[in-house]
Structure formats: C-alpha cells, structure tokens
C-alpha positions, -999 to 999 in steps of 0.1 A, spaced: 732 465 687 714 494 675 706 520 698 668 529 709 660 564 703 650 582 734 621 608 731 616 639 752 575 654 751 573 675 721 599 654 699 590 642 669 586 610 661 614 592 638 604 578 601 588 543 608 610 528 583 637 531 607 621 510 632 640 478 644 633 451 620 635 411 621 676 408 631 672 434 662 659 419 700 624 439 693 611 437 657 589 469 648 603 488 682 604 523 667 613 548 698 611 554 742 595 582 755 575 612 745 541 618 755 507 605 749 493 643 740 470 646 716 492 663 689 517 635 693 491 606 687 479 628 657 515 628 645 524 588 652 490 579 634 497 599 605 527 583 599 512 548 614 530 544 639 509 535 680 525 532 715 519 500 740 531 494 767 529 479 797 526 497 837 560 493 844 574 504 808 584 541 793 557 548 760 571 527 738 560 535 701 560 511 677 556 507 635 561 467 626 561 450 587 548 440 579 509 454 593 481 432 596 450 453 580 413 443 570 402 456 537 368 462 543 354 441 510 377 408 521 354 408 557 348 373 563 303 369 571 306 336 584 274 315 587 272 316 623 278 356 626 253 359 594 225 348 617 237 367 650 233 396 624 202 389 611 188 380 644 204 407 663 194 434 634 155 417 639 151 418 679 136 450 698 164 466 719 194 452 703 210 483 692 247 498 679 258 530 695 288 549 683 302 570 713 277 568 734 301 561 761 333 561 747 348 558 782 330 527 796 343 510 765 380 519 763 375 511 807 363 476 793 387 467 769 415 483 797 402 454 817 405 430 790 436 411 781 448 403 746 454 365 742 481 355 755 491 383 780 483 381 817 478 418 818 465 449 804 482 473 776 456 499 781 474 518 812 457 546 827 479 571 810 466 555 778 429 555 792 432 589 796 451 599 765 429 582 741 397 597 765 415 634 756 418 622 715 379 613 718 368 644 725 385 660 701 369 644 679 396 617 664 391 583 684 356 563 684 335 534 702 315 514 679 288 499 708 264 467 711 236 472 732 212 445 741 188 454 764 198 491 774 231 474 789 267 479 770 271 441 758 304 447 739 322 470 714 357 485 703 373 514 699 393 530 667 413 563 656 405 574 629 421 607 606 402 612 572 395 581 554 422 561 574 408 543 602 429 522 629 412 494 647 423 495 687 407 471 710 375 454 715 355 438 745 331 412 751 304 406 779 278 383 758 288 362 731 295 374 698 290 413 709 320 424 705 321 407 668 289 427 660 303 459 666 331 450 641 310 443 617 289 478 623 325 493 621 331 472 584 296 487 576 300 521 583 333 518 564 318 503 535 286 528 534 316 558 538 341 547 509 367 537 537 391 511 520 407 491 549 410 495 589 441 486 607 446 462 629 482 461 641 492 428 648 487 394 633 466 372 653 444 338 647 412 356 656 416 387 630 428 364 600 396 343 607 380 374 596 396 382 569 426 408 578 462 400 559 490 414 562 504 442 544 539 455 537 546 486 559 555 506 528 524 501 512 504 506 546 520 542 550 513 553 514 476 541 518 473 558 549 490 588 531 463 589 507 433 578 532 435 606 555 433 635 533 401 621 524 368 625 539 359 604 567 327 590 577 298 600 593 303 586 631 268 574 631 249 541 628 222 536 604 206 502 610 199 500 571 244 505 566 233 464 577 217 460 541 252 462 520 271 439 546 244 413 548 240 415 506 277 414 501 297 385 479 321 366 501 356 382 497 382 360 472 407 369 501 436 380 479 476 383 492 481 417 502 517 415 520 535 421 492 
C-alpha cells in the first residue's frame, strides 16, 4: 500500500498528479498535515489542490480526477430558477451582496451539511483560515438578501481568472441557487471561463457542471490565474447576459 505523505507547516505541497488514484483505499487523497496558512492555501489552489476534513482528522489535502467544474456558458437556467430570477431581480429589497459578511456566510455553510454527511467539513480551523484568506483579499461570499436579512449565499477562492466554488447555504428556498447564478454572472460579465466545484454530485450536474480530467483542470487553472480577475462587485444589470443567454448544448468535458 502506498504510503501517505506527511506534511510539517511550511512544506510544500506534493504534485497533485501524485495523489492516490482509483486502485488505493482513498482515491484523490493527496497528503496529511501542514497548515491552513494563507501562503499554503495560495500554494494548494494554484496547483488545485483543497483540504477537508473532519474535527477528529489531521488537514487532509486532496486533488481527485477527475474534477467536477461548471463552465460558465454550460449553466443550466431552468424554468423554475428563470422566474425566481426574474421575480427576485423585480422585487424591492431583494438584493446580492458580495462580502458583505463574508463571515456569517462561511458560519452558515459551517453549520450546513453536504448530502449525505451527518456533520460539518467546515472545522473551525477552516472557519478561521478561509476568514484570514478573505481578508486578504483571495476568498469571497456571493449573498442573497431578501428583506435586509442574509437569506442564502456561497463562498469561493478565487486567484486571477480561476475561481473555485466552496460551499453554499440556504435559509429560504432557492437563495442559495440565486447567489450561484450572481456568481455565473459575474463570471460571465468578467471573461471567467469555468468555476470549480470539486466533487461530483446530483445537485451540481443538474446545473450544468461535468467533469473534467485533472490534467486538463490544472493547465486551465495554469492559464486562468495569471489572468485578470473580476471585479468583486454586483451589478444588478450582470442579470441581463444570464437571463438573455442560449441554453448550453452541455458538451463532454472529462476527457
């Protein structure tokens, strides 16, 4: 069985190709240890690779292939979401925020489960990591506000042109799905190409993510983040090109 390698703060990372694939016990497993400092979550997301883990775990840093991503022109509008839009985009006080309160929203999704798990991936040490890459300036929260009260939203790294989709919440319906699709517009209005989404789930290849070989993934993120990145601001009009697009033709993008 091959070996986990162990990290002491400061180590680099190693090459995410080397990460355990489909024959070892964890596929996409890349390294143990470290540290959540900002310089070390620059480094991982630069070479696309994130930590999760649970309470009771080391940091445990992982890289899988193949990567689910959404390519920003393959975003599935369905009908019912179309009208939340339209209706949400129409009605006094329903607003989108981006870091307004980047904290309340990573504390919301920390107190959201994924599907499936009983528990939280969002630690405090990660709260409070990804707090410390916010303010400098390299992690965002996309926000839905209905009424002056934080109805839902995500949060996202983002270096350059690359941006990395992390976790979302929900408090009314479809909130958290509107602050996706302000995320897709802001990426669209800004040239950004695809955001990442990790993991393949039900709910993300509804709206249109695929998944990608982790080769290609690192070369586009190569590329990406030398680029400019967007404006982290919300124009209600970025709702204009979303609203007017064609529905995607959903191509294969794994290989």
């Amino acid at each position: 069985m091959r070996q986990l390698p162990w990290l002491e703060p400061g180590d680099a990372l190693p090459d995410p190709a080397s990460a355990w694939g489909t024959s070892d016990p964890v596929p996409g497993l890349l390294a143990a240890g470290g540290s959540l400092d900002v310089d070390t979550l620059m480094q991982a997301y630069s070479h696309c690779v994130f930590p999760w883990f649970s309470e009771d775990q080391p940091i445990l840093w992982w890289s899988p292939d193949p990567r689910m991503v959404l390519r920003v022109a393959d975003f599935k509008l369905h009908r019912s979401l179309r009208k939340t839009l339209l209706r949400f985009a129409d009605t006094p006080g329903c607003e989108v925020r981006i870091d307004h309160d980047f904290e309340a929203v990573i504390g919301a999704c920390s107190r959201s489960p994924r599907v499936g798990q009983s528990g939280t991936w969002i630690v405090p040490d990660m709260v409070r990591a990804y707090t410390n890459l916010h303010l400098a300036g390299h992690a965002h929260s996309v926000e839905t506000w209905i009424d002056g009260k934080l109805a839902g939203g995500l949060y996202c790294v983002a270096l350059g042109g690359a941006v990395f989709g992390e976790s979302m919440f929900t408090r009314q319906p479809d909130a958290s799905k509107i602050a996706l699709a302000a995320l897709v517009s802001v990426c669209r209005e800004y040239g950004v190409q695809m955001i990442d989404c990790q993991q393949n789930t039900a709910h993300l290849a509804s709206l249109g993510a695929r998944e990608m070989a982790r080769k290609r993934f690192v070369a586009h993120v190569a590329s990406a983040r030398q680029q400019e990145g967007p404006r982290w601001r919300f124009d209600p009009v970025y709702w204009l090109g979303l609203l007017s697009a064609r529905p995607p033709s959903s191509p294969d993008v794994t290989t």
